[in-house]
C-alpha positions in Angstrom: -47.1 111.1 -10.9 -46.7 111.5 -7.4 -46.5 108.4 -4.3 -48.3 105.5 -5.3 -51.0 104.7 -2.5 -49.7 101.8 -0.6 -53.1 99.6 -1.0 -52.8 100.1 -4.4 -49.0 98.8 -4.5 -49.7 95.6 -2.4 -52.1 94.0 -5.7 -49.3 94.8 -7.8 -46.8 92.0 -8.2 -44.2 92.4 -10.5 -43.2 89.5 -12.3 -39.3 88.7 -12.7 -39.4 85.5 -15.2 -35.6 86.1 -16.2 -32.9 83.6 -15.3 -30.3 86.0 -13.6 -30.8 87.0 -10.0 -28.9 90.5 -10.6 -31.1 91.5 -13.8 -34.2 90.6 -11.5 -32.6 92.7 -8.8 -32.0 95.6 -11.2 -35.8 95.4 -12.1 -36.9 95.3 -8.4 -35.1 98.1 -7.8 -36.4 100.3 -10.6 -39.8 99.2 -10.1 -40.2 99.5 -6.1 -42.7 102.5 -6.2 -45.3 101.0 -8.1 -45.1 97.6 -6.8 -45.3 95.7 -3.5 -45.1 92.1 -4.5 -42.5 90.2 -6.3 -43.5 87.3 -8.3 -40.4 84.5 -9.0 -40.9 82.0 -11.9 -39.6 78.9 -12.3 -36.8 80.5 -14.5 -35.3 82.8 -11.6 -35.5 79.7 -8.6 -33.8 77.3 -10.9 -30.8 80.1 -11.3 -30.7 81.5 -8.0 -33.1 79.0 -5.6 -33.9 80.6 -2.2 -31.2 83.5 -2.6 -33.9 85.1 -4.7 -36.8 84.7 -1.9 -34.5 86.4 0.5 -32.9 88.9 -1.7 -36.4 90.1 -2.9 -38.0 90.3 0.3 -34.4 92.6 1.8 -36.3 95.2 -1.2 -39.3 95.2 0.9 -41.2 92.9 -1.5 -43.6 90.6 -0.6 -42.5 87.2 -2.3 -44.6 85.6 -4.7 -43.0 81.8 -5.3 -45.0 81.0 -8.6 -43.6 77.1 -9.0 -46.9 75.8 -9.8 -46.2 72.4 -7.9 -47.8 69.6 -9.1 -46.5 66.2 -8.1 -47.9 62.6 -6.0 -48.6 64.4 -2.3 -46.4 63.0 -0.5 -43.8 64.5 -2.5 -45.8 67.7 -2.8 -46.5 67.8 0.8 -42.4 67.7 1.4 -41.5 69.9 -1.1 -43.8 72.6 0.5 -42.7 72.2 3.6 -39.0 73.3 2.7 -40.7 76.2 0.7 -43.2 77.3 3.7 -39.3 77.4 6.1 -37.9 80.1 3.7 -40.2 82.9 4.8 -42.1 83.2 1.2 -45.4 84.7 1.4 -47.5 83.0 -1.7 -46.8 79.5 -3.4 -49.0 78.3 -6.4 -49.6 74.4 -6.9 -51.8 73.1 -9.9 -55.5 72.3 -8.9 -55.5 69.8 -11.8 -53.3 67.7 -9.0 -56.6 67.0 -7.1 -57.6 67.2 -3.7 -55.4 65.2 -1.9 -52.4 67.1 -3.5 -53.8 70.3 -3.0 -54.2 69.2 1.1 -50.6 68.3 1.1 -49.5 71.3 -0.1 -51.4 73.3 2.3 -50.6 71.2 5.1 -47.4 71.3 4.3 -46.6 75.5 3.4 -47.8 75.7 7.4 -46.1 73.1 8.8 -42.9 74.5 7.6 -43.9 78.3 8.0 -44.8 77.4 11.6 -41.5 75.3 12.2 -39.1 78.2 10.8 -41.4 80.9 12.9 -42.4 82.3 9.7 -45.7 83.3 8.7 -48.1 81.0 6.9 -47.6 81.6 3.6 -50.7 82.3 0.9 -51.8 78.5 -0.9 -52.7 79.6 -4.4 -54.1 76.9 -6.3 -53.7 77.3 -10.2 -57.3 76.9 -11.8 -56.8 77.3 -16.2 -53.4 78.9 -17.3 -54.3 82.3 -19.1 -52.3 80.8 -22.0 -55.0 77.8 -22.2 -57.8 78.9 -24.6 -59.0 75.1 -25.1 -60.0 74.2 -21.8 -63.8 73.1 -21.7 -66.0 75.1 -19.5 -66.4 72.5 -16.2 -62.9 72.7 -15.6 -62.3 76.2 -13.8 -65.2 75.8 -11.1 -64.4 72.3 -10.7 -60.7 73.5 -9.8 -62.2 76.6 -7.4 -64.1 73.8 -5.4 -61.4 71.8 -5.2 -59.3 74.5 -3.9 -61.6 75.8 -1.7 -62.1 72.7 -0.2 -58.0 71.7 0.2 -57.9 74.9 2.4 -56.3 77.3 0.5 -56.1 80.8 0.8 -56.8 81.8 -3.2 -56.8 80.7 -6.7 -55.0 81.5 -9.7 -57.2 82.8 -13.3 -57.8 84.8 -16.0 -59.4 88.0 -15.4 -62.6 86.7 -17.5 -62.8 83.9 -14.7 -63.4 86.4 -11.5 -67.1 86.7 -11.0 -67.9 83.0 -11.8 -64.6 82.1 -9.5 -66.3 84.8 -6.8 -69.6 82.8 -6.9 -68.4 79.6 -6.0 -65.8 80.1 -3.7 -66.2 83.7 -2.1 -63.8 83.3 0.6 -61.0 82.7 -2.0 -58.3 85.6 -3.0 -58.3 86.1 -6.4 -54.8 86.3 -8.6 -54.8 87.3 -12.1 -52.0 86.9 -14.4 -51.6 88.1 -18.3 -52.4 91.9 -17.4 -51.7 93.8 -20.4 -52.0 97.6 -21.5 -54.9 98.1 -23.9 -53.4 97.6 -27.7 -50.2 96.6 -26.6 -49.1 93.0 -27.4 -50.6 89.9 -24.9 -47.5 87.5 -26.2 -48.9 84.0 -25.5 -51.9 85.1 -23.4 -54.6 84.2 -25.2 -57.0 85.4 -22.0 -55.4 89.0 -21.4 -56.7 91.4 -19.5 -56.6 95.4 -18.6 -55.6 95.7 -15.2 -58.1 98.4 -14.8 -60.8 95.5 -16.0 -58.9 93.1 -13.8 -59.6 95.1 -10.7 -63.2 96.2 -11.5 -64.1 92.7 -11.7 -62.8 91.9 -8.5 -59.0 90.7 -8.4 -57.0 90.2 -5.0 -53.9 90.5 -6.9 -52.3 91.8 -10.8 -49.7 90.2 -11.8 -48.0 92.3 -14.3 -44.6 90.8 -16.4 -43.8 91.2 -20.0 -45.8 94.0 -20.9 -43.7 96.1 -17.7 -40.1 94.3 -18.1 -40.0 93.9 -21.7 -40.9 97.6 -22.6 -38.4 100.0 -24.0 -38.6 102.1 -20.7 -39.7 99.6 -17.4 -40.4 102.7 -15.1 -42.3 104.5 -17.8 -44.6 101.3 -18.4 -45.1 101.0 -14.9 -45.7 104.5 -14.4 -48.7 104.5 -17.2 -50.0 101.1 -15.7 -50.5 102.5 -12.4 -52.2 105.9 -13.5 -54.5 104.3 -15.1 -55.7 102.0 -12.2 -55.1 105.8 -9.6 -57.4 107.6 -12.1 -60.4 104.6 -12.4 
């Protein structure tokens, strides 16, 4: 296939949830042309910690810090102040924290951004995990209120989640893990998606791991993913 368009790329994020800086690295590299964002799991900051924010964004990613905070504020509000000084340009914090946490965190990401001269990094509040099938139906719009009303910039759900997610809070961006090819394996994601449904329905953001990394040929996966979202 030929370039992949470059609005396309940016709602891509490629998710690098291995626990060695150069393997991530390796897959960056391979998997530049179809993606512009890079998503880093708890596994790659506990190996490598901010080396992998700066590393990532040297590729030209933009740098997804997936840590899914969730702590007392004031210790929220302190942690994200270190993470809004590196330069990263999304952090995600758990909406089951509450308001008051969630306000912290905000605070907190621009507060740091603003002190290092950075830009003010995306607050992404996590709503239901896509590997949560039990969670009773009042909890995700509870957690989109809360989010929208702690300031942040987007939210964090399953694909089956956008239009209800859209309705209460319209303003949010939208983020949608557990994208999987159709008939391939969803591994512990009991609320997959397509990311051509994923899109359709209205996501900011795809964020595409496992079913990209873990294939017998990484470019070739990534290269069939993206077709199908250039030919919808």
């Amino acid at each position: 296939m030929g370039e992949v368009p470059a609005d396309l790329r940016e709602r891509l994020a490629i998710a690098l949830d291995v626990d060695d800086l150069v393997l991530a690295l390796r897959f960056a590299r391979q998997l530049r042309p179809y993606f512009g964002v890079a998503k880093i799991g708890l596994e790659l900051y506990t190996a490598a910690g901010p080396e992998s924010v700066s590393a990532l964004a040297a590729l030209g990613y933009q740098t997804f810090l997936d840590l899914k905070i969730y702590d007392i504020p004031t210790t929220v509000g302190r942690a994200s102040r270190v993470l809004g000084a590196l330069g990263v340009n999304m952090v995600t914090m758990h909406a089951h924290g509450g308001l008051a946490m969630l306000q912290a965190g905000v605070e907190g990401l621009r507060e740091g951004a603003s002190r290092a001269g950075a830009e003010e990094p995306w607050s992404l509040a996590i709503t239901v995990l896509t590997s949560d099938a039990d969670a009773p139906p009042h909890i995700m719009p509870k957690r989109v209120l809360l989010a929208a009303e702690a300031g942040c910039t987007g939210i964090v759900c399953a694909a089956a989640d956008l239009k209800d997610a859209h309705a209460y809070a319209p303003r949010l961006k939208r983020i949608v893990p557990g994208i999987r090819m159709a008939g391939t394996d969803t591994h512990d994601q009991a609320r997959a998606a397509t990311p051509a449904a994923a899109l359709s329905n209205g996501a900011d953001l795809l964020v595409i791991g496992r079913a990209v990394t873990q294939a017998a040929d990484p470019v070739a996966a990534a290269e069939a993913l993206v077709g199908e979202l250039v030919a919808v």
